[in-house]
VEXMAR-806610 format. One record per residue: residue number from 0; residue in three letters; x, y, z of N, C-alpha, C, CB in turn. Coordinates in steps of 0.02 Angstrom, whole numbers, plus 50000, padded with zeros to 5 digits. Glycine has a CB too. Layout:
<atoms>
k; r; npx; npy; npz; capx; capy; capz; cpx; cpy; cpz; cbpx; cbpy; cbpz
NUM; Ala; X; Y; Z; X; Y; Z; X; Y; Z; X; Y; Z
...
</atoms>
This chain:
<atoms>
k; r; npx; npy; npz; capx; capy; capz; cpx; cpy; cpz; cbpx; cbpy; cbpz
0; Unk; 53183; 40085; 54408; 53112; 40090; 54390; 53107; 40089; 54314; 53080; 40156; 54420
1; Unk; 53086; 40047; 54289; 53101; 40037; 54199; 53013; 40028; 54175; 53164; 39941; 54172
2; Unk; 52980; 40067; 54218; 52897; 40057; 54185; 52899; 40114; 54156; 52824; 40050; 54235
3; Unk; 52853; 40075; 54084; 52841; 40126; 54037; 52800; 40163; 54031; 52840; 40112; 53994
4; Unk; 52802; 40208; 53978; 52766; 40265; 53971; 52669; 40244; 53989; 52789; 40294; 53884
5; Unk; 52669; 40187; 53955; 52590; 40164; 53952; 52568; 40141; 54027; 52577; 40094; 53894
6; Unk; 52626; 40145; 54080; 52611; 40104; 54122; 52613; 40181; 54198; 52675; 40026; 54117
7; Unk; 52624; 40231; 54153; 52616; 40274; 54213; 52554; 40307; 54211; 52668; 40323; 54220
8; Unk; 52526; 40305; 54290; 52451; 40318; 54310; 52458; 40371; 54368; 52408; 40245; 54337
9; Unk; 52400; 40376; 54404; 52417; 40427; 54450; 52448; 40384; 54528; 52340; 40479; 54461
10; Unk; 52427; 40328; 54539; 52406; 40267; 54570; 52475; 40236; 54576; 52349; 40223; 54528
11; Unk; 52495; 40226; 54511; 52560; 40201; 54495; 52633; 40232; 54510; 52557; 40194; 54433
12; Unk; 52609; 40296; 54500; 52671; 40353; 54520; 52663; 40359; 54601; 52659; 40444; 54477
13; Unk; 52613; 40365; 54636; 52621; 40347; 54721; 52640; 40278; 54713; 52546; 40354; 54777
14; Unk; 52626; 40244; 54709; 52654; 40159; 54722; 52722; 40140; 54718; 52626; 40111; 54669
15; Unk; 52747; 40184; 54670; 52817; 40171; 54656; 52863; 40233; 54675; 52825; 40153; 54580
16; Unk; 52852; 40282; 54689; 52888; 40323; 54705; 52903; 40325; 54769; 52871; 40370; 54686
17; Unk; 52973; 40362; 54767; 53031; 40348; 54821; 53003; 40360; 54869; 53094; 40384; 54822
18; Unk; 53004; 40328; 54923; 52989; 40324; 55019; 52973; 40412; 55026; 53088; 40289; 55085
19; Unk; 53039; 40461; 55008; 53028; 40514; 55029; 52982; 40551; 54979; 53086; 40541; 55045
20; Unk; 52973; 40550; 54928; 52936; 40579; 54874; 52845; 40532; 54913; 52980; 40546; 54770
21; Unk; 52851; 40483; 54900; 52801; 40454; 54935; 52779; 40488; 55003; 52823; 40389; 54947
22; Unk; 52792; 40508; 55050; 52786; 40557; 55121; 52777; 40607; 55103; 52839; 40568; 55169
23; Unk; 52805; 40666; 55059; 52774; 40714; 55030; 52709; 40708; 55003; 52808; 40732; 54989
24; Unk; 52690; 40661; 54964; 52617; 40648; 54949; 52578; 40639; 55010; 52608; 40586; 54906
25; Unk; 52583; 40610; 55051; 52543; 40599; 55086; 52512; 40645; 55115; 52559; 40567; 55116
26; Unk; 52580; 40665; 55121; 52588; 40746; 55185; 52542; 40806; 55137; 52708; 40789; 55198
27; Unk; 52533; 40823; 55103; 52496; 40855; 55037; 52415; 40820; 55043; 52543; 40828; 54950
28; Unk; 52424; 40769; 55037; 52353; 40759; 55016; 52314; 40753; 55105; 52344; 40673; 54955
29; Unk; 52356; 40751; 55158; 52314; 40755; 55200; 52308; 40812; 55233; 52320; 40713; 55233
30; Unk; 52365; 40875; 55189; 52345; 40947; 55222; 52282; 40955; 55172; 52414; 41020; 55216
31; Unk; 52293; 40940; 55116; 52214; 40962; 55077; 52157; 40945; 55092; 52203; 40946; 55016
32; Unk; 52150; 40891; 55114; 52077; 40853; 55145; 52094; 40896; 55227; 52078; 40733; 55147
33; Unk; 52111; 40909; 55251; 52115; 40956; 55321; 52079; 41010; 55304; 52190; 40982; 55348
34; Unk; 52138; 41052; 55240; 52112; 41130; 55238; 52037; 41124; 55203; 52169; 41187; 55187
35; Unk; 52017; 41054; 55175; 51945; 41064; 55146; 51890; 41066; 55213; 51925; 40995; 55088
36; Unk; 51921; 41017; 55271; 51868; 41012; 55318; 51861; 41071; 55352; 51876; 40961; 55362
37; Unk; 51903; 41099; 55374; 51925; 41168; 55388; 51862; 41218; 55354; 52006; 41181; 55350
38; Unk; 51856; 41201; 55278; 51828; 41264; 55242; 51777; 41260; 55249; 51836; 41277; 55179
39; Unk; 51746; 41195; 55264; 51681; 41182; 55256; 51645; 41191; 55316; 51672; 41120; 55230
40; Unk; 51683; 41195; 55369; 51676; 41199; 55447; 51658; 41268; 55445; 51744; 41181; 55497
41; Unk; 51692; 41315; 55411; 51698; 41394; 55435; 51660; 41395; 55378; 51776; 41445; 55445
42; Unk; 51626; 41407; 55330; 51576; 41408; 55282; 51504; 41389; 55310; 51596; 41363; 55227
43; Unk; 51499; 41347; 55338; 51449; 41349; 55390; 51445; 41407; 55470; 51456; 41274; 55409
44; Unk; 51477; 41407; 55493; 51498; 41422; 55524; 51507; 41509; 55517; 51538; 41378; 55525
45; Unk; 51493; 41549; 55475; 51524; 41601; 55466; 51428; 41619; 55407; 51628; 41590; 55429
46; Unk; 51399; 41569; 55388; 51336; 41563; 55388; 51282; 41562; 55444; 51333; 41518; 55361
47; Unk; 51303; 41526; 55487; 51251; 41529; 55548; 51259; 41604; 55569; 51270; 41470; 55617
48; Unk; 51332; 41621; 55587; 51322; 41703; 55615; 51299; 41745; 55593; 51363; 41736; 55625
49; Unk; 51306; 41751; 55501; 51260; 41803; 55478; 51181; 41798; 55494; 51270; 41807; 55405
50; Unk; 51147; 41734; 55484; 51097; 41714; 55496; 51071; 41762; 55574; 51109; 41634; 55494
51; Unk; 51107; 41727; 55634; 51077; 41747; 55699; 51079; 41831; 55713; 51119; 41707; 55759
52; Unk; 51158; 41858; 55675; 51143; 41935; 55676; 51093; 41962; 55656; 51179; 41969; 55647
53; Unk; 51062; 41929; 55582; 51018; 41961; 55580; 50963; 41957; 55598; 51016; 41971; 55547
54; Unk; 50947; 41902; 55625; 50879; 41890; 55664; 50897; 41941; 55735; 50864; 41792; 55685
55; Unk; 50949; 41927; 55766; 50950; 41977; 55830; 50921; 42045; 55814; 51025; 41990; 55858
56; Unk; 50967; 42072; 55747; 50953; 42129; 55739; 50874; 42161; 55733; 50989; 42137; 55691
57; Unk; 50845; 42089; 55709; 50770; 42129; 55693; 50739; 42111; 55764; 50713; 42094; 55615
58; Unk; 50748; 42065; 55795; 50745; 42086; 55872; 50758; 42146; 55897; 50784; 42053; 55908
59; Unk; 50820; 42168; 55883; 50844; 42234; 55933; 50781; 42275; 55927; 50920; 42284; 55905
60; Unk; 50768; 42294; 55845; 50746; 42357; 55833; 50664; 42340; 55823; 50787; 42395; 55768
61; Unk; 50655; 42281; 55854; 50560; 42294; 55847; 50545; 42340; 55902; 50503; 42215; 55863
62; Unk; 50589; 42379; 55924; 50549; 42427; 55994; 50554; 42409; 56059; 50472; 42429; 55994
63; Unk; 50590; 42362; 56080; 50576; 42319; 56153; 50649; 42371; 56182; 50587; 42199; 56151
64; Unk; 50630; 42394; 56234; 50671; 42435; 56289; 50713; 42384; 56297; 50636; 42463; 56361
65; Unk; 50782; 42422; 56338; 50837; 42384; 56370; 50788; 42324; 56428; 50899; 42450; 56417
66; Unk; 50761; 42350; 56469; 50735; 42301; 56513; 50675; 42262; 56485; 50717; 42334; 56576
67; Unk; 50648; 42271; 56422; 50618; 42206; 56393; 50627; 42166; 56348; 50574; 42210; 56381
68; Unk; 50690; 42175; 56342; 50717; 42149; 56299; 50729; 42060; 56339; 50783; 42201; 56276
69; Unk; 50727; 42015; 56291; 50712; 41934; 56278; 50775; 41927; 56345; 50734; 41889; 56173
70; Unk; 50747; 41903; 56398; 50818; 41863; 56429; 50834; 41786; 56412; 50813; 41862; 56512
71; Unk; 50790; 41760; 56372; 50778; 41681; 56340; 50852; 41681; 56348; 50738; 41662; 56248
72; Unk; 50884; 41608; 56341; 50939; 41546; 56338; 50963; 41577; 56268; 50906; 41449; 56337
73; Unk; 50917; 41571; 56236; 50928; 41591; 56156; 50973; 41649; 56137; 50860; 41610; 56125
74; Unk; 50989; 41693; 56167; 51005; 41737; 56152; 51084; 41713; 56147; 50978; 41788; 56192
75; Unk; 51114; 41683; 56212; 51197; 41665; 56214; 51211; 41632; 56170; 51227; 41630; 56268
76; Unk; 51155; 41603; 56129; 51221; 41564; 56065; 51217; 41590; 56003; 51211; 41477; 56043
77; Unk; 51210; 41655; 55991; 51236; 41716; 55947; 51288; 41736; 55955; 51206; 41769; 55948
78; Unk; 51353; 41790; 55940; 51374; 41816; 55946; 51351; 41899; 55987; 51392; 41797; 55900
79; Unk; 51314; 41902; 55920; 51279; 41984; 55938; 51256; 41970; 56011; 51199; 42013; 55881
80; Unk; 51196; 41940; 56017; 51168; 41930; 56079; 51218; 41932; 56132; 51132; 41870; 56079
81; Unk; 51281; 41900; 56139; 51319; 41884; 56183; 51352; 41959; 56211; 51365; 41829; 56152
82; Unk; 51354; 42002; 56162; 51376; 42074; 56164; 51359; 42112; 56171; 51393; 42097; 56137
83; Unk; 51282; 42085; 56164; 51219; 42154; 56202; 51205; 42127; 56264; 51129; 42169; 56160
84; Unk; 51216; 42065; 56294; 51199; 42042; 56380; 51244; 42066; 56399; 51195; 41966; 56411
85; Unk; 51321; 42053; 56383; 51389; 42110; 56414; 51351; 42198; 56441; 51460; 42130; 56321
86; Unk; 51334; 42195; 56395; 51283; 42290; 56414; 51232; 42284; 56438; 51255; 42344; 56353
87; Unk; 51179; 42243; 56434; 51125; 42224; 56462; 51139; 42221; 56536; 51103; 42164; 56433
88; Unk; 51177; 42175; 56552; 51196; 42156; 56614; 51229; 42204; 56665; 51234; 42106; 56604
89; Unk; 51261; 42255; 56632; 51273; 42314; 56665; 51261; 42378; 56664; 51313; 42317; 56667
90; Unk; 51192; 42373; 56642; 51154; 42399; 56653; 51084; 42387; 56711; 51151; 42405; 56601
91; Unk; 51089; 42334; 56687; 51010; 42298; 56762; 51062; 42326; 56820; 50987; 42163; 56778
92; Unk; 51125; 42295; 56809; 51167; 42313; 56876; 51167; 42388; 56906; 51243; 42298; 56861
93; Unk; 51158; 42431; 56866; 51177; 42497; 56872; 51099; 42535; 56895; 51215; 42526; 56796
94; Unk; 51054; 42501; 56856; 50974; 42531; 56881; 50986; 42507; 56956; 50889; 42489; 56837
95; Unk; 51005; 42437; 56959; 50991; 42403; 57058; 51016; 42456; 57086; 51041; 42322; 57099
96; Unk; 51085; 42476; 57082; 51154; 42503; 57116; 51111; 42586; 57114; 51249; 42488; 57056
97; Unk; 51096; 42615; 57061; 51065; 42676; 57056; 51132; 42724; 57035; 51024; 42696; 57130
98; Unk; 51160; 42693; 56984; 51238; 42730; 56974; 51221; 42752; 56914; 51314; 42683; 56972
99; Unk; 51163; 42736; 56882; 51173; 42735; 56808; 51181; 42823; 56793; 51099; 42692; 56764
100; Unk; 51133; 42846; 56819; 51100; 42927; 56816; 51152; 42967; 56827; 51042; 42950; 56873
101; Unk; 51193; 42961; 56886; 51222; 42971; 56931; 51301; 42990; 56877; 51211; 42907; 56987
102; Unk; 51326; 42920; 56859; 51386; 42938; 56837; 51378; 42917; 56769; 51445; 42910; 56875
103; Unk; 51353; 42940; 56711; 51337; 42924; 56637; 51381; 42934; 56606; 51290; 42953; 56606
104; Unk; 51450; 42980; 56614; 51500; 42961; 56557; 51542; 42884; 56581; 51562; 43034; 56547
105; Unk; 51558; 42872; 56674; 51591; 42830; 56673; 51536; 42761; 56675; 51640; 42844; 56726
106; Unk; 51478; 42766; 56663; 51442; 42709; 56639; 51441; 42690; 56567; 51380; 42715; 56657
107; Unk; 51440; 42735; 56535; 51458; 42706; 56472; 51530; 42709; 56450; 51420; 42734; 56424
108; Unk; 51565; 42730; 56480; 51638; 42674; 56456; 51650; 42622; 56486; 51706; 42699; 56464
109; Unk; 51614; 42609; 56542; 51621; 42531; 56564; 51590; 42460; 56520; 51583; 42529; 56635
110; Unk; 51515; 42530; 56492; 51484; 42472; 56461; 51520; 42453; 56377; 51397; 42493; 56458
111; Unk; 51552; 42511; 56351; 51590; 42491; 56295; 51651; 42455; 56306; 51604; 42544; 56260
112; Unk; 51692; 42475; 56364; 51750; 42406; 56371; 51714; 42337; 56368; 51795; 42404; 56453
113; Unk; 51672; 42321; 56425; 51643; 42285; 56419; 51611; 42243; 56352; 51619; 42308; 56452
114; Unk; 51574; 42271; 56298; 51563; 42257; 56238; 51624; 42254; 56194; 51519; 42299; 56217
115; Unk; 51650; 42267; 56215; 51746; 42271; 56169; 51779; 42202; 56191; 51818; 42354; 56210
116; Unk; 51784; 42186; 56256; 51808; 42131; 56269; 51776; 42072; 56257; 51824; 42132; 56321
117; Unk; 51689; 42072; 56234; 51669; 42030; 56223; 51664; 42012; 56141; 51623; 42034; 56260
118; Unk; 51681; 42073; 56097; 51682; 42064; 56042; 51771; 42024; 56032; 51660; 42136; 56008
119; Unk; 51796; 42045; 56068; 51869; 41988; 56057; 51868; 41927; 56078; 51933; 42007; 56092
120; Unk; 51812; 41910; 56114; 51811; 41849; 56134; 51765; 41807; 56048; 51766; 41848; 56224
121; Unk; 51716; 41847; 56028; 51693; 41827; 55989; 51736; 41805; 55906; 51647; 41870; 55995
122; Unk; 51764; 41879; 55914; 51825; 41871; 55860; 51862; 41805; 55849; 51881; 41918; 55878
123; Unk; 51875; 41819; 55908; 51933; 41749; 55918; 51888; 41686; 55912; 51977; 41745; 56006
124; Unk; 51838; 41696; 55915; 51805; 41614; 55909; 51783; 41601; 55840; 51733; 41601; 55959
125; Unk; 51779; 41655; 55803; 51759; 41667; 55758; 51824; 41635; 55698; 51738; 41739; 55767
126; Unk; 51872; 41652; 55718; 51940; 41652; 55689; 51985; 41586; 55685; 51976; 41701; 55728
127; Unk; 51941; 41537; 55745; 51980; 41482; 55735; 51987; 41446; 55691; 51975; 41450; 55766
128; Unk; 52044; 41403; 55697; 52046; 41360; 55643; 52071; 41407; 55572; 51967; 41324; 55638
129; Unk; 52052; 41477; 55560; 52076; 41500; 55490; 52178; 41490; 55483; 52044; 41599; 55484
130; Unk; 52212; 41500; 55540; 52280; 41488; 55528; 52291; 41410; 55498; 52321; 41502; 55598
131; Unk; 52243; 41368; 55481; 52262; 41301; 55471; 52274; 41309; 55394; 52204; 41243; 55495
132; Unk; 52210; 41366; 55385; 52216; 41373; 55296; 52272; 41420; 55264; 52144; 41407; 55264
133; Unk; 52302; 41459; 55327; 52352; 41498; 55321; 52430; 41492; 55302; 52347; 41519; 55366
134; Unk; 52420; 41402; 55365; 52484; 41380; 55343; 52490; 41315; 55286; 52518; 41360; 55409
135; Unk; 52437; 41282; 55263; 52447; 41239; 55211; 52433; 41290; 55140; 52393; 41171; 55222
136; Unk; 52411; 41348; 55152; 52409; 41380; 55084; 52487; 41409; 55077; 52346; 41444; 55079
137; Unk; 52542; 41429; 55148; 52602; 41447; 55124; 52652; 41390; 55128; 52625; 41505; 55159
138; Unk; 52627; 41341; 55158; 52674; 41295; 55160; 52675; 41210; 55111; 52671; 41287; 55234
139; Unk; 52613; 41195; 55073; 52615; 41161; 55028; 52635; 41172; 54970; 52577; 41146; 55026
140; Unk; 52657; 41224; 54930; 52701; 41226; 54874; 52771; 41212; 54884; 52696; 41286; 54845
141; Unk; 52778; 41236; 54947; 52871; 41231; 54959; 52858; 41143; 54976; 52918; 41297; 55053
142; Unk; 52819; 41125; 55024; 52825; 41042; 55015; 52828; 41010; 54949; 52766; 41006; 55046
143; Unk; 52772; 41035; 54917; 52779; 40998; 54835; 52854; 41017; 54801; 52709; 41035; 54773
144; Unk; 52862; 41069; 54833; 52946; 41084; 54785; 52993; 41036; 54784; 52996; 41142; 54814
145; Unk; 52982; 41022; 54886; 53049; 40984; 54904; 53043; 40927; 54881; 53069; 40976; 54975
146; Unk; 52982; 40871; 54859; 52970; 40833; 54831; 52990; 40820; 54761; 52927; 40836; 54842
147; Unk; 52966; 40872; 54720; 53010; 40878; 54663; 53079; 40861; 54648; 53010; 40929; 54651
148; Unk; 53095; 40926; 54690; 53169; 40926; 54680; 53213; 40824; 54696; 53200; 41001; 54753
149; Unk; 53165; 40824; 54759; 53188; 40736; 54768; 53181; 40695; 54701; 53131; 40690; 54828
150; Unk; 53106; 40696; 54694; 53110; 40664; 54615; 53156; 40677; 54565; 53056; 40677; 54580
151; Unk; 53177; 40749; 54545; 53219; 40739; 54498; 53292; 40725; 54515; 53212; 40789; 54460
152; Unk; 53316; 40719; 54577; 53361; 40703; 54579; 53385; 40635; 54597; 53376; 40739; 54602
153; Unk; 53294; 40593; 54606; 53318; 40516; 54597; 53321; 40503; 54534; 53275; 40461; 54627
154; Unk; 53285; 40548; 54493; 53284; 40521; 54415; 53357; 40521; 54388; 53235; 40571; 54362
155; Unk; 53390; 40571; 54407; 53459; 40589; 54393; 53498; 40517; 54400; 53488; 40650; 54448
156; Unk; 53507; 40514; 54456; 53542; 40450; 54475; 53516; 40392; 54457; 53550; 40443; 54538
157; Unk; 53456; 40371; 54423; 53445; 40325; 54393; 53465; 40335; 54320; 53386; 40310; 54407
158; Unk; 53460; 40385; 54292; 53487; 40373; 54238; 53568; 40362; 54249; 53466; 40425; 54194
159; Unk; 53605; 40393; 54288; 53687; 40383; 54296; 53714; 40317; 54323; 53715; 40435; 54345
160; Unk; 53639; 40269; 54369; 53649; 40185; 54371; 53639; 40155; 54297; 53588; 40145; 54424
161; Unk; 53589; 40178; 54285; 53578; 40146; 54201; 53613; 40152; 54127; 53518; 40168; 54181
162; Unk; 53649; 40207; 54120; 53682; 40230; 54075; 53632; 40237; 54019; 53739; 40190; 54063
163; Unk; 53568; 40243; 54045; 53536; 40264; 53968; 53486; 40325; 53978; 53486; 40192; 53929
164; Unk; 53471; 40353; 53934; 53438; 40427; 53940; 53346; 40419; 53887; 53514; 40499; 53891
165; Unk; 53356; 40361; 53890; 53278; 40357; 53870; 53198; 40365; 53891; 53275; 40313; 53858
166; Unk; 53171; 40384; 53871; 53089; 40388; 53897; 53068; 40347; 53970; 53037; 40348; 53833
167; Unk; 53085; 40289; 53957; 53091; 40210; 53991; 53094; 40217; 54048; 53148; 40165; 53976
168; Unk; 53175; 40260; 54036; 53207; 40269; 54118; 53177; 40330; 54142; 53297; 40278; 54126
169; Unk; 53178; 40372; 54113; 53159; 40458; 54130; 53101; 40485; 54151; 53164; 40500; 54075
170; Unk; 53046; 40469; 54108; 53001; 40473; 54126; 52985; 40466; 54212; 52978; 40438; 54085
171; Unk; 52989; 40413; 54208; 52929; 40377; 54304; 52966; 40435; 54338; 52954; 40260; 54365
172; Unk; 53032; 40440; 54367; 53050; 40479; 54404; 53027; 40564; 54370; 53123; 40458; 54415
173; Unk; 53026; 40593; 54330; 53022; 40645; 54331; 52931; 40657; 54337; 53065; 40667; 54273
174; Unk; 52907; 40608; 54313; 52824; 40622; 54322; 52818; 40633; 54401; 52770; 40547; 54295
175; Unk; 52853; 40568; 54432; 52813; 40565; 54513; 52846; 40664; 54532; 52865; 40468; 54593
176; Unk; 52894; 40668; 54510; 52935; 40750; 54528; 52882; 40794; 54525; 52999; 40783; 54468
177; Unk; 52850; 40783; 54456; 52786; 40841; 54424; 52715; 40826; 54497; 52744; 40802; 54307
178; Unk; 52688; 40780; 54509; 52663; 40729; 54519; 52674; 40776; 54604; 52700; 40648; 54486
179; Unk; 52716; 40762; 54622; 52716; 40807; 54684; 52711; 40881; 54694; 52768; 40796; 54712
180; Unk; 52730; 40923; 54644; 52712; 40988; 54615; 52655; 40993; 54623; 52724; 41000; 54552
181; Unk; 52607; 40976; 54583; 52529; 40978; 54562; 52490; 40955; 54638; 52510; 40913; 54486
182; Unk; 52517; 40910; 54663; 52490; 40907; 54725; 52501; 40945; 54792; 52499; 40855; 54735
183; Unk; 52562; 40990; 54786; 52583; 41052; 54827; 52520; 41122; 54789; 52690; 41071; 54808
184; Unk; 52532; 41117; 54730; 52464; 41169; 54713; 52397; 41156; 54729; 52455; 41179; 54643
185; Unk; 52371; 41076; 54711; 52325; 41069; 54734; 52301; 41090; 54792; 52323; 41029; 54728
186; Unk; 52340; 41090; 54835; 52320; 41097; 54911; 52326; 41164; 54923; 52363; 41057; 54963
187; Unk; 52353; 41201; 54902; 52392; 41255; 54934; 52334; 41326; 54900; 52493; 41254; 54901
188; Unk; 52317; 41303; 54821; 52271; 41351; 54792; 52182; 41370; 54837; 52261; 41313; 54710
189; Unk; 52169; 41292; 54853; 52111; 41313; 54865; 52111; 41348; 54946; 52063; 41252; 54852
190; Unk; 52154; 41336; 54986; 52175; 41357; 55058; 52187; 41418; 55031; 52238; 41320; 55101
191; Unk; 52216; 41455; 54985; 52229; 41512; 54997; 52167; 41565; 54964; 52300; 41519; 54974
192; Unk; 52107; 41512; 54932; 52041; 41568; 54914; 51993; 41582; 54967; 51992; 41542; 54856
193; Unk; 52013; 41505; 55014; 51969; 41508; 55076; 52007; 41556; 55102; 51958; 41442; 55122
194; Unk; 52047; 41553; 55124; 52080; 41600; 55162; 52046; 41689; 55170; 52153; 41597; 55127
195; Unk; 52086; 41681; 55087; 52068; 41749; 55084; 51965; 41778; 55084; 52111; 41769; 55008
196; Unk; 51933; 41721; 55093; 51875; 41724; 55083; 51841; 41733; 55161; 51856; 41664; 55041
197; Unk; 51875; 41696; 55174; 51847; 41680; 55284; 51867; 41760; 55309; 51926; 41594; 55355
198; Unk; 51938; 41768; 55284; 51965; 41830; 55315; 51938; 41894; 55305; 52025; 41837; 55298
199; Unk; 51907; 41896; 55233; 51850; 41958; 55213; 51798; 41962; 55267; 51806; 41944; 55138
200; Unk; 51775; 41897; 55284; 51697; 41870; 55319; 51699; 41897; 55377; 51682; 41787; 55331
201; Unk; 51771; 41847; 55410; 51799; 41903; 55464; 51793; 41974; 55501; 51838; 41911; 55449
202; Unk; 51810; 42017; 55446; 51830; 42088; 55436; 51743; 42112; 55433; 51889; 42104; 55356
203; Unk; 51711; 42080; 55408; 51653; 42127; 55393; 51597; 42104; 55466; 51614; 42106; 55298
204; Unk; 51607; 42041; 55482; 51584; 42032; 55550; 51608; 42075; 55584; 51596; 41977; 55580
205; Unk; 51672; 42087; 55617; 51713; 42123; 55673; 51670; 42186; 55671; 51802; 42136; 55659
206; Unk; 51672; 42218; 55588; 51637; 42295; 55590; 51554; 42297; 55579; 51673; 42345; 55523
207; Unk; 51519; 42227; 55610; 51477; 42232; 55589; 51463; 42249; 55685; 51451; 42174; 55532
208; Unk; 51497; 42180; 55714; 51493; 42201; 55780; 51518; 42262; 55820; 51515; 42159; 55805
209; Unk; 51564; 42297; 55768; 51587; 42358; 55809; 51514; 42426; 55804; 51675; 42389; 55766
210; Unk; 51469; 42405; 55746; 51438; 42479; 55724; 51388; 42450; 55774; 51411; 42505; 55631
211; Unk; 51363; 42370; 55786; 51325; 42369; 55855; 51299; 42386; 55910; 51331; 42354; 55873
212; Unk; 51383; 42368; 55926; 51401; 42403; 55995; 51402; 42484; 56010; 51471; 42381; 56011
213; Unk; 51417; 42518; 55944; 51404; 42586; 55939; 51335; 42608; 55953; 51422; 42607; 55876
214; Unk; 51274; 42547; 55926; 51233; 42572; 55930; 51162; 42557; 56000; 51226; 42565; 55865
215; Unk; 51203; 42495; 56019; 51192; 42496; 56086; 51225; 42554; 56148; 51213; 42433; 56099
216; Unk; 51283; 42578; 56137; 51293; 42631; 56184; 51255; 42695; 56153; 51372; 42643; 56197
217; Unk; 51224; 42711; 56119; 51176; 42773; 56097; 51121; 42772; 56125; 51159; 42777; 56029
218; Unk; 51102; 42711; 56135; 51027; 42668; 56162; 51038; 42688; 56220; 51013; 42579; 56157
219; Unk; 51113; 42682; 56252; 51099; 42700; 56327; 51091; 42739; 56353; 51123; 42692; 56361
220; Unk; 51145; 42791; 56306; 51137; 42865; 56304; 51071; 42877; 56333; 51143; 42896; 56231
221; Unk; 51065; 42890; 56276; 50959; 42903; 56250; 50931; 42883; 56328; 50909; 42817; 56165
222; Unk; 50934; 42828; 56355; 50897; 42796; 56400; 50919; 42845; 56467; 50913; 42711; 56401
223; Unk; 50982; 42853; 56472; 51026; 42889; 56547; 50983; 42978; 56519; 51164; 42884; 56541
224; Unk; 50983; 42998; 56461; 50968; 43070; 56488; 50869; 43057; 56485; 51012; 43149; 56421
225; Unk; 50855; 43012; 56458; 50782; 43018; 56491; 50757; 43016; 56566; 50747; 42968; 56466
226; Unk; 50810; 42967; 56578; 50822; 42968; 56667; 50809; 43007; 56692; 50876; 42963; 56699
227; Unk; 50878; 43070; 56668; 50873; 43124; 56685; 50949; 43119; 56751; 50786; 43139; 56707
</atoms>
């Protein structure tokens, strides 16, 4: 490779660099365009939920009783909503059945498992896709490494075919080396702000749905000793 200094570009250093240094690039630039679609997916996505919680929420608390509360379509494509029909629903069941009155501590631990298992279902849906940013944020620097390390050790051996140690020769190979570096960071930096950014979002959803569900089983409370 004897192109010179004026002749190295970004364009030029993929074009000419070695088959395997070349596959490392690729492999880099198409975990980064992944972990971007990824971010932008769950950035939306992690927007709509705050959005519908809080509209549910000012639903919950305009005053509407367990049994008048909205049975609309609308409600299942929330989260929240999805975790108050879990209790909702076993509760209508429990007024039919006439159990509610009857057995009130083991009705409301049915209705909190119940809201527990549906908040893991939510979790988990909530959560997908974040291991994608998990593993190109730990695993694209060590790719850019191994790339490197390839580059400089074709540069090596081109200078030991060439017998000369000039700019000329040295350069191309050690740039495309750098060249794969910068593109293992590239990828790997912004995956790991999303990361750590989704995973906060995460965490404050989970406890946003846990103080919920706390406060839907109080509601029921309240409702079972008016019963009586």
């Amino acid at each position: 490779m004897q192109a010179g200094a004026h002749d190295i570009t970004i364009w030029s250093l993929f074009l000419e660099a070695d088959p395997v240094v070349k596959a490392v690039m690729l492999i880099l630039a198409v975990a980064s365009i992944w972990s971007w679609a990824v971010a932008v997916d769950k950035w939306l996505q992690f927007g709509e939920l705050e959005q519908n919680a809080r509209k549910f929420e000012r639903q919950f608390w305009s005053g509407r009783s367990m049994d008048d509360a909205d049975q609309g379509d609308d409600r299942a494509r929330d989260a929240m909503g999805r975790v108050y029909a879990a209790a909702q629903r076993e509760w209508r069941e429990a007024r039919r059945s006439g159990a509610a009155g009857e057995t009130a501590d083991l009705f409301l631990a049915r209705v909190d498992r119940l809201m527990q298992a549906q908040i893991s279902r939510e979790m988990g849906r909530a959560s997908r896709n974040l291991g994608v940013l998990a593993t190109v944020a730990a695993s694209s620097p060590f790719i850019g490494l191994f790339g490197t390390v390839w580059g400089i050790m074709n540069a090596f051996i081109n200078i030991n075919q060439q017998q000369q140690t000039n700019l000329a020769v040295v350069a191309p190979g050690i740039a495309e080396a750098l060249f794969a570096t910068a593109l293992g960071l590239v990828a790997a930096i912004p995956a790991v702000i999303f990361y750590n950014k989704f995973t906060g979002d995460l965490d404050r959803f989970g406890d946003r749905l846990e103080t919920f569900s706390d406060e839907v089983a109080a509601r029921l409370s309240r409702r079972l000793n008016e019963r009586g």
